[in-house]
C-alpha positions in Angstrom: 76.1 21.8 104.2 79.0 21.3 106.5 79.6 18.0 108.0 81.4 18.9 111.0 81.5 21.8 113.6 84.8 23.3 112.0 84.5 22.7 108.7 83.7 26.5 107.9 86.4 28.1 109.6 87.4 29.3 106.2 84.3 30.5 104.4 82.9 33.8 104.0 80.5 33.8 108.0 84.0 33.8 110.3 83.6 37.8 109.3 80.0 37.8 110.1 80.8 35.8 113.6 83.9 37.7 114.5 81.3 41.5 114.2 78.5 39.8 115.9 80.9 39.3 118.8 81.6 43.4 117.9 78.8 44.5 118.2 78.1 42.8 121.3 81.0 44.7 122.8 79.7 48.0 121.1 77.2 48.6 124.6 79.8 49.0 126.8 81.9 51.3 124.5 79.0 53.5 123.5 78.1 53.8 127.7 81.8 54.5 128.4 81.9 57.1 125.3 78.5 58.5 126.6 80.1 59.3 130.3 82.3 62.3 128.8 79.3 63.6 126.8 76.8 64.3 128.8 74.1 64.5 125.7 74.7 61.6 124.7 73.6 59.0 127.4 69.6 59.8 126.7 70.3 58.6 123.4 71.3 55.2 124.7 68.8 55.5 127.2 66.1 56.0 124.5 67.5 53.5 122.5 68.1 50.8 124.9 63.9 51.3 126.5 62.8 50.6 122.8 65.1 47.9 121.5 64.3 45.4 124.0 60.3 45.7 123.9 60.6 45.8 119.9 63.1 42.9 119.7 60.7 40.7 121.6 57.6 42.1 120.1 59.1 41.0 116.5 61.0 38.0 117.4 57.6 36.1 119.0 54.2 37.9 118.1 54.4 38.2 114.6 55.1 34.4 114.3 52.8 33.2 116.7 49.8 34.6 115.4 50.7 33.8 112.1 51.2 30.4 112.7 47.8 29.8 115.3 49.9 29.1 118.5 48.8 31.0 121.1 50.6 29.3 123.6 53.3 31.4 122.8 51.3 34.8 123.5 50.3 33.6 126.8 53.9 32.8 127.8 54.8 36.4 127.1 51.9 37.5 129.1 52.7 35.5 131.6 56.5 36.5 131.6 54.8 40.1 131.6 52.7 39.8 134.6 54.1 37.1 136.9 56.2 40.0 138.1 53.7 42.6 138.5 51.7 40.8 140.7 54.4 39.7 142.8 55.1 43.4 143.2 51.9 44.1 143.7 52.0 42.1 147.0 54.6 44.3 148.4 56.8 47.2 147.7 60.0 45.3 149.2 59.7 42.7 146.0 59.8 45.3 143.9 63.5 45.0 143.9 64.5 41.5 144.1 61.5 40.7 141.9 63.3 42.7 139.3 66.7 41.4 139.3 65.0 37.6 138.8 63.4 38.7 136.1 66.5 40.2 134.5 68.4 37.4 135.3 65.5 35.1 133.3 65.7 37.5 130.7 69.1 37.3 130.5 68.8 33.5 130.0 66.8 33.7 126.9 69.2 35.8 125.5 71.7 33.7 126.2 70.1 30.7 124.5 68.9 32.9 121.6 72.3 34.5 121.1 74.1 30.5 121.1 71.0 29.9 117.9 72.1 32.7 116.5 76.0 31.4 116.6 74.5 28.1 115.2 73.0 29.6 112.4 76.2 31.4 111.2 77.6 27.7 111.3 74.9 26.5 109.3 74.1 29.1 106.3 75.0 27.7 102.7 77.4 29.1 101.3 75.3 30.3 98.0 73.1 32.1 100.4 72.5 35.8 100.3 74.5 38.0 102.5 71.3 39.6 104.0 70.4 37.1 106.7 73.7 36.8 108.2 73.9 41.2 108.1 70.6 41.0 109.6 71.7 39.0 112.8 74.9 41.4 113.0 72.6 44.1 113.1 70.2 43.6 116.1 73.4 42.5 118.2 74.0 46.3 118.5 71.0 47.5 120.2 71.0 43.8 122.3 74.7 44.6 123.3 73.7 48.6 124.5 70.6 47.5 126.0 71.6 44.6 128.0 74.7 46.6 129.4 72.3 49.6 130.2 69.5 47.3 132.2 72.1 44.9 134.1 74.8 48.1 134.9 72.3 49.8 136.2 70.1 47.1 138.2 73.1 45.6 139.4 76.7 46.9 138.7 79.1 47.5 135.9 80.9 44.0 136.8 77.7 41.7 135.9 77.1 43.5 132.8 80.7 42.8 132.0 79.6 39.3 132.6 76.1 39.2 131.2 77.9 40.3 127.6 80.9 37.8 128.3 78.1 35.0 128.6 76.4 35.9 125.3 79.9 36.6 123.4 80.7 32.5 124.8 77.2 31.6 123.4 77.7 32.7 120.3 80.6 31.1 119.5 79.6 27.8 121.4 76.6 27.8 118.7 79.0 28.6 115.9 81.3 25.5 116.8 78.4 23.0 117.4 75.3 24.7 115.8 75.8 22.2 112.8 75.4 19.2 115.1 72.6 20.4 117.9 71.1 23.7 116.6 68.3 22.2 114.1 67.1 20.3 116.8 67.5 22.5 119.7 65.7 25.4 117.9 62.7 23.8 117.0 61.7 22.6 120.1 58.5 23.5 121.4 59.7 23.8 125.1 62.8 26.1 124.0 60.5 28.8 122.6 58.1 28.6 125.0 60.7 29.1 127.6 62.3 32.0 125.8 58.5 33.5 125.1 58.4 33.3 129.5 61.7 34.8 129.9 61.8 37.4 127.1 58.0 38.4 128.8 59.8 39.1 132.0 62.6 41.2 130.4 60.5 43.5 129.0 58.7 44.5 132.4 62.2 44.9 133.7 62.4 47.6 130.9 59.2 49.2 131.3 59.2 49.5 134.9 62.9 51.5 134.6 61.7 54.8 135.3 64.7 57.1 137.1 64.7 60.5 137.7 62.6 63.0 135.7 64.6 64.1 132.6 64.9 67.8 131.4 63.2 69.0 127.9 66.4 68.3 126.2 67.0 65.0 127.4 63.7 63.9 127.1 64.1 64.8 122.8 67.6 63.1 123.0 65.8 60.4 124.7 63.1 60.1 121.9 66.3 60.4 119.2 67.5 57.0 120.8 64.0 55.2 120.2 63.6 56.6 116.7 67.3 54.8 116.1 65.8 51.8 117.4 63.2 51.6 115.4 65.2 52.8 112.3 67.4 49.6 113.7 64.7 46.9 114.2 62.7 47.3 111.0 66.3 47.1 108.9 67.0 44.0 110.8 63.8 42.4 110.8 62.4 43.5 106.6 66.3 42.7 105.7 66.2 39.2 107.7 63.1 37.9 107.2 62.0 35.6 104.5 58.5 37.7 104.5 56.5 33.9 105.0 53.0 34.3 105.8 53.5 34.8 109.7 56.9 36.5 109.7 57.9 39.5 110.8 58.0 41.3 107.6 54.5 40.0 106.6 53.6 41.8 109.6 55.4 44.9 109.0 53.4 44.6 105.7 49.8 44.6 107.0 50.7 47.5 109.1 51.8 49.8 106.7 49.1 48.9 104.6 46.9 49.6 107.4 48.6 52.4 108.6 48.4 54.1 105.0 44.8 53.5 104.5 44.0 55.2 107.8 46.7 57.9 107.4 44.1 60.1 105.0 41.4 60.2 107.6 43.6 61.1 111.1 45.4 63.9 109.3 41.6 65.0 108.7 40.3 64.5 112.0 43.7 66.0 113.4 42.6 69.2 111.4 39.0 68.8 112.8 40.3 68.4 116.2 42.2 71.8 116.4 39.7 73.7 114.6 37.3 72.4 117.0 39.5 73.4 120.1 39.5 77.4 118.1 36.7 77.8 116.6 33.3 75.7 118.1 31.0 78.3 119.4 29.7 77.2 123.1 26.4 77.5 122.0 26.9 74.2 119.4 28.3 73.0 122.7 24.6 74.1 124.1 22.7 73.0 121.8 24.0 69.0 122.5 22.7 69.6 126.3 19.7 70.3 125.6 17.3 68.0 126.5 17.9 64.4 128.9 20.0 61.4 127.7 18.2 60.0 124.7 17.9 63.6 123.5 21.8 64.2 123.3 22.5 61.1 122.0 20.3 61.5 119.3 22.3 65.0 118.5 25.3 63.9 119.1 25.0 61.2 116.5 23.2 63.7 113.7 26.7 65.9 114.7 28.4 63.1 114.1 26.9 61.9 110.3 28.3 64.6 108.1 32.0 64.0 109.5 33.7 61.9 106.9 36.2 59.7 109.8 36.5 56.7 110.4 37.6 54.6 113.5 41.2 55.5 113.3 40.1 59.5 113.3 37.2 59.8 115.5 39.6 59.6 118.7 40.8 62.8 118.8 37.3 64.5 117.6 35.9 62.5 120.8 38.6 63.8 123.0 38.7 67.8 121.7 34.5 67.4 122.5 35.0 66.3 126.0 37.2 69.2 126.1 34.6 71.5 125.2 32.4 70.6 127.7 30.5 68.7 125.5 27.5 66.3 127.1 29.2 62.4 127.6 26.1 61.3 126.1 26.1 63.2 122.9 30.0 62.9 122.8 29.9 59.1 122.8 26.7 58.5 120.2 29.1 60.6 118.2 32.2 58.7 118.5 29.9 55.6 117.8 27.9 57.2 114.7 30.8 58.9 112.9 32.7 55.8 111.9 29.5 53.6 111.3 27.6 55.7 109.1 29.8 57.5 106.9 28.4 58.3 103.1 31.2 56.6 101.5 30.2 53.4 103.6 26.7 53.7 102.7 27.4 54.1 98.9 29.5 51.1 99.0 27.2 48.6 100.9 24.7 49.1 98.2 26.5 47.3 95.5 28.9 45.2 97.8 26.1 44.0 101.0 22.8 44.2 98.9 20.3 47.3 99.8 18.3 44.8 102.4 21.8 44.1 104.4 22.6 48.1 103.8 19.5 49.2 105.3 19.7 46.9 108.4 23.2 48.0 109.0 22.4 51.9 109.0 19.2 51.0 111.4 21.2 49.3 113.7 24.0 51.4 114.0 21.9 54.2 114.3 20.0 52.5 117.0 23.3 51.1 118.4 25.1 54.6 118.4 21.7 56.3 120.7 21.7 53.1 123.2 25.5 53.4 123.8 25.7 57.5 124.1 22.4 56.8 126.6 23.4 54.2 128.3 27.0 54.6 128.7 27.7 58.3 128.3 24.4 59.5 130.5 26.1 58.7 133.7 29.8 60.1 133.3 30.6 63.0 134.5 30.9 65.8 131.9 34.2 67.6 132.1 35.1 71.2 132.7 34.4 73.4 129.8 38.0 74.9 128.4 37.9 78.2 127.4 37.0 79.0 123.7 40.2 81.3 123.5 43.5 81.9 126.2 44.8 85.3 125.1 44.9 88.8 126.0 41.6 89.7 128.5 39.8 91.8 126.3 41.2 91.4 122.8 39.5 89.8 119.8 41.5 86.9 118.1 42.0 86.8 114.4 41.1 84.3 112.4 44.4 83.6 111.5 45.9 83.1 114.6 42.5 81.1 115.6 43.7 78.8 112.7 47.4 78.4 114.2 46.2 77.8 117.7 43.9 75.0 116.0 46.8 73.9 114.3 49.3 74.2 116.9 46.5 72.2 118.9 45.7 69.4 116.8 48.8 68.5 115.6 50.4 68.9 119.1 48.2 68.5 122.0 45.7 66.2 120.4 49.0 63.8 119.1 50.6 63.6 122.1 47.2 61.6 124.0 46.2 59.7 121.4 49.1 58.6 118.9 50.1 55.8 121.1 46.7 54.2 121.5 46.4 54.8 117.5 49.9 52.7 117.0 48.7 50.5 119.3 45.3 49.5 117.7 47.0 49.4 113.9 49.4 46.6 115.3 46.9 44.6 117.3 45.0 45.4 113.4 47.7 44.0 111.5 48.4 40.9 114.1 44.9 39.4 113.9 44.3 40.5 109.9 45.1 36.4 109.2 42.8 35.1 110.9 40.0 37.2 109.2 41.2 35.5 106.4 40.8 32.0 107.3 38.0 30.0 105.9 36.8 28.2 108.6 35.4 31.6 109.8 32.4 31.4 107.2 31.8 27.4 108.7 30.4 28.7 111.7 26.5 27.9 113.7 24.6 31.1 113.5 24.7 32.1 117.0 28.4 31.1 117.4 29.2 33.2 114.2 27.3 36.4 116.0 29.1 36.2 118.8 32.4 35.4 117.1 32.0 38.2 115.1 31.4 41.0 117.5 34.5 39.9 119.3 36.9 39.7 116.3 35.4 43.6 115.7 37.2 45.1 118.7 41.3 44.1 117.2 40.7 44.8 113.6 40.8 48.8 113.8 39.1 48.8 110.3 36.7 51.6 109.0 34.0 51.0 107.6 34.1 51.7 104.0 37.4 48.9 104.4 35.7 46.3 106.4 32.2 46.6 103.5 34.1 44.4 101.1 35.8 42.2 103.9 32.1 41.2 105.1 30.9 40.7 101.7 33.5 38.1 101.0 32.1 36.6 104.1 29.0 36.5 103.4 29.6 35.0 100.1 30.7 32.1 101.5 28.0 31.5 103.6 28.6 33.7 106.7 25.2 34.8 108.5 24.0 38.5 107.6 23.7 38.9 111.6 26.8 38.0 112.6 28.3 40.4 109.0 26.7 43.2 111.1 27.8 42.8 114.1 31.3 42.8 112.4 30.0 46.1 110.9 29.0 47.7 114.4 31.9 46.8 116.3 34.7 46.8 113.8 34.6 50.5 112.8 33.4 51.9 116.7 35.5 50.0 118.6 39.3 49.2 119.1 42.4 49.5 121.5 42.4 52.8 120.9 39.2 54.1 121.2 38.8 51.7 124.7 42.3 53.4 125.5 40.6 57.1 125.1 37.6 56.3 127.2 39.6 54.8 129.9 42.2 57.7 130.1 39.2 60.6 129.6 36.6 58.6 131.8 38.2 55.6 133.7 38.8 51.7 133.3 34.9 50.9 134.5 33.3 53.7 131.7 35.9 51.9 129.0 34.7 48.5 130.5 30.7 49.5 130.2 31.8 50.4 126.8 32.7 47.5 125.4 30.1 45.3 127.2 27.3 47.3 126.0 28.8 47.5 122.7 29.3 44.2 122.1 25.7 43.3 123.5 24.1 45.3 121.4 25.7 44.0 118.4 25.2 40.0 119.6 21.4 40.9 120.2 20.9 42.8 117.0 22.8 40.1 115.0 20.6 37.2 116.2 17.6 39.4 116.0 18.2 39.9 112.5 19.3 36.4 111.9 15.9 35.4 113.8 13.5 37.5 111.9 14.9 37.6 108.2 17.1 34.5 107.9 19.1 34.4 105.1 19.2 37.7 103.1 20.2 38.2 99.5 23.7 39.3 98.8 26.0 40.2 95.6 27.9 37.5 94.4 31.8 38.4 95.4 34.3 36.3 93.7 37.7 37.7 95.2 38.8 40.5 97.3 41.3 42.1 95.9 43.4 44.3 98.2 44.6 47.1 96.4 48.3 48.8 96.9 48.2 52.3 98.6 47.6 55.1 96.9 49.8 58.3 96.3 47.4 60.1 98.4 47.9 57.3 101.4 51.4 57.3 100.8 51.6 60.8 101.1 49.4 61.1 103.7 51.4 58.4 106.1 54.6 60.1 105.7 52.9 63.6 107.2 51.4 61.5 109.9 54.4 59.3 110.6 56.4 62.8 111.3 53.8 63.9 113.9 54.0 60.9 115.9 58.4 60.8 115.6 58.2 64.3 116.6 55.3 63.4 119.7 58.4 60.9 120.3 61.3 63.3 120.1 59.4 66.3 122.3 58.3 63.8 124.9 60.5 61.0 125.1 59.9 57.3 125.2 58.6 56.9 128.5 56.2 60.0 128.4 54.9 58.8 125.2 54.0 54.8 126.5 53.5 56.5 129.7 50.0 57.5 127.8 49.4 53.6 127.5 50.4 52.8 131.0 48.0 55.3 132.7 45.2 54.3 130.3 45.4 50.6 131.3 46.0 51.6 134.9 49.5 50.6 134.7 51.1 53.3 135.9 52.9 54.0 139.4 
């Protein structure tokens, strides 16, 4: 290690300092290249409204769950929403409000750009070239998107300055990063300041909205966010040192996640759109037939046969409400389906015991009726779409039946629920450690129940994945009420399905949802827990998480290019616009 703050002018990270000051300067280049090509200012438009959000999403979240400090996730929120409700409170804060927060913003960078000077100063000279190339890298979408916000919410002049101020940072942390930056950059205060600021920075980003963009800026647009993300996983899988909360562990869960449920949503895609073609009205019909209790019990014998889990059920649910379909039968069925699958069933026997399996199909039968009854007897059912738009009077093919379904499912149906389903597998892959701690299994009874059914809503698991998960639990001493309530909530409910029902029925139905959902599963957990006690269960000596298979592999790919080309055809903010609507975000 060096032993003063210029004794590595001469080694191989002057390079590596000298481009990071580069790419810095890249934003304003690109802008100015961009003003004598029309086309190509969506790019940097798409490119800057992704970079920031991701930057902060894997520079903080990854880390803090990993490591159990959740002080750090509340000072993003708090970053996040400190402005919203001071905008909320009038419409003339809107615009001071925003510049504040940009100017916070632009204070963690600041800081985090003179770290990243100090760890050029600091990194052995033995050490791989990838870490240095990684903090090179994600300088270029910092430089083009701080020069895009601060140009445009102020004037070409501060972002001259804003990107003068990081460029001195830098190279104040390179000259003195060997004497302060250890110390400064593991203080608690620092990140939770820059966890605050880099909060308020990203509503700055997500509240830019600007005038309405034309088709073909809006898939230019979506070009630039695919080059971010193309950007931030090379900077953040190249940089990391994949540690147990890092950013590449995380980036490891998800596509493990991802590929497990990639199989089942191009399924239920396909289901989706051949619903929309080819379900006869009177199947409709037949699930309006008789009062609440009645559809719910047909929408959840509709929804036994259908081999999806959670992560597909969300656009069946969506192409039923379409149909016209009853809300009651509609939501036992997006209850049932994921719960009760044969696959689950078949593997409960072995893994749970057949006195935990037959509980579990009991009470998520009984579940999936209360819920559908309850909950989806008093929304109001939507207007029926027609079974066919054509030519009044002609007779459809089946073949073009199959490319309207088709051109339905892998369009339509994409474009309203894809973000919710990227959205649920990364809130899935955030909390996935803490399933695996072992105080979890240490737990009272009750607390366990109650635990349980809360920790079901994040995990976005189906239910054939989360059998072996709660057997390991209940190996180790976990109650068999509080495995089942895992087992109703885990596979039903998620961000995305909550998403759905709030965009299809409103916040207070999504609301409802959850509440009854996860009182059903706390009641039925303690009842069981009450009346049987301790049940049997197979011995389980490790869970051993296999890599995913061709078919997954395969399958993610296929899946991955429906939701880049959702991106491309709608843009960025049309695509999180889905989000903002569903959480009642939107302006």
């Amino acid at each position: 290690m060096p032993s003063g703050p210029n004794s590595r002018a001469d080694t191989f990270d002057m390079p590596y300092l000298i481009a990071s000051l580069g790419a810095l300067a890249a934003g304003p280049l690109l802008h100015a290249g961009a003003g004598h090509r029309r086309g190509f200012a969506p790019v940097l438009d798409g490119l800057s409204r992704t970079a920031i959000p991701g930057l902060v999403f894997l520079a903080f979240v990854p880390a803090a769950v990993g490591e159990g400090d959740w002080f750090i996730l509340l000072a993003l929120a708090a970053g996040f929403l400190i402005p919203v409700a001071i905008e909320r409170t009038s419409r003339r804060a809107t615009r001071p409000t925003h510049r504040l927060a940009l100017l916070a913003g632009l204070s963690g960078f600041v800081v985090h750009t003179g770290l990243d000077g100090a760890v050029l100063a600091t990194v052995p000279l033995d050490a791989a070239p990838s870490f240095p190339m990684a903090i090179v890298l994600h300088r270029l979408p910092v430089g083009v998107a701080v020069w895009w916000l601060v140009a445009r919410e102020i004037d070409r002049r501060a972002g001259i300055a804003a990107l003068g101020a990081l460029m001195l940072a830098t190279v104040g942390g390179y000259l003195f990063g060997v004497l302060v930056g250890g110390a400064v950059s593991d203080s608690p205060a620092l990140t939770l300041y820059q966890a605050v600021v880099a909060g308020s920075l990203v509503h700055v980003v997500v509240h830019q909205h600007g005038a309405a963009a034309s088709p073909a800026d809006r898939r230019r647009e979506g070009w630039g966010a695919i080059l971010a993300l193309t950007l931030l996983l090379a900077v953040f899988v190249i940089g990391s040192d994949a540690d147990a909360g890092g950013p590449a562990a995380f980036v490891s869960r998800l596509y493990v996640l991802s590929a497990e449920s990639a199989p089942a949503l191009l399924l239920a895609y396909l289901f989706a759109g051949l619903l929309s073609a080819f379900l006869p009205q009177r199947s409709v019909r037949w699930m309006e037939k008789g009062g609440g209790v009645s559809q719910s019990v047909r929408g959840m014998a509709i929804g036994l046969p259908f081999p999806i889990c959670s992560c597909g059920v969300v656009p069946l649910y969506r192409s039923l409400i379409q149909r016209g379909a009853p809300p009651a039968a509609a939501m036992a069925f997006l209850v049932a389906t994921p719960e009760l699958g044969l696959d689950a069933v078949l593997l409960s026997i072995p893994l749970l015991g057949p006195q935990v399996t037959v509980l579990r199909l009991v009470t998520a039968a009984l579940v999936a009726m209360l819920v559908g009854w309850w909950v989806g007897g008093r929304l109001k059912k939507a207007e029926r779409a027609d079974e066919w738009v054509g030519v009044p009077g002609e007779t459809p093919s089946v073949g073009r039946r199959l490319v309207a379904a088709l051109r339905t499912g892998t369009g339509d149906v994409v474009d309203h629920t894809a973000p919710w389903i990227v959205l649920g597998l990364g809130v899935a892959a955030l909390v996935t450690p803490f399933l695996e701690s072992g105080w979890l299994g240490s737990l009272p009874p009750v607390a366990d129940v109650f635990l349980f059914a809360l920790l079901g809503f994040p995990t976005y698991v189906c239910a054939a994945s989360a059998t072996p998960l709660v057997a390991a639990f209940l190996a180790t001493g976990l109650s068999p009420g509080a495995g089942i309530a895992f087992l109703i909530t885990g596979p039903a409910t998620n961000i995305s399905t909550l998403g759905l029902v709030s965009s299809l029925h409103g916040r207070r139905a999504a609301i409802a949802f959850a509440l009854v959902m996860v009182t059903l599963a706390v009641t039925s957990g303690i009842a069981i827990n009450t009346a049987f006690g301790a049940l049997s269960v197979p011995s389980l000596a490790t869970l051993i998480e296999e890599a995913p298979s061709l078919l997954q592999q395969g399958s993610l790919v296929l899946l991955a290019a429906l939701f880049l080309r959702s991106v491309v055809r709608r843009g960025p903010r049309a695509f999180a616009g889905e989000l903002r609507e569903g959480l009642g975000w939107a302006h």
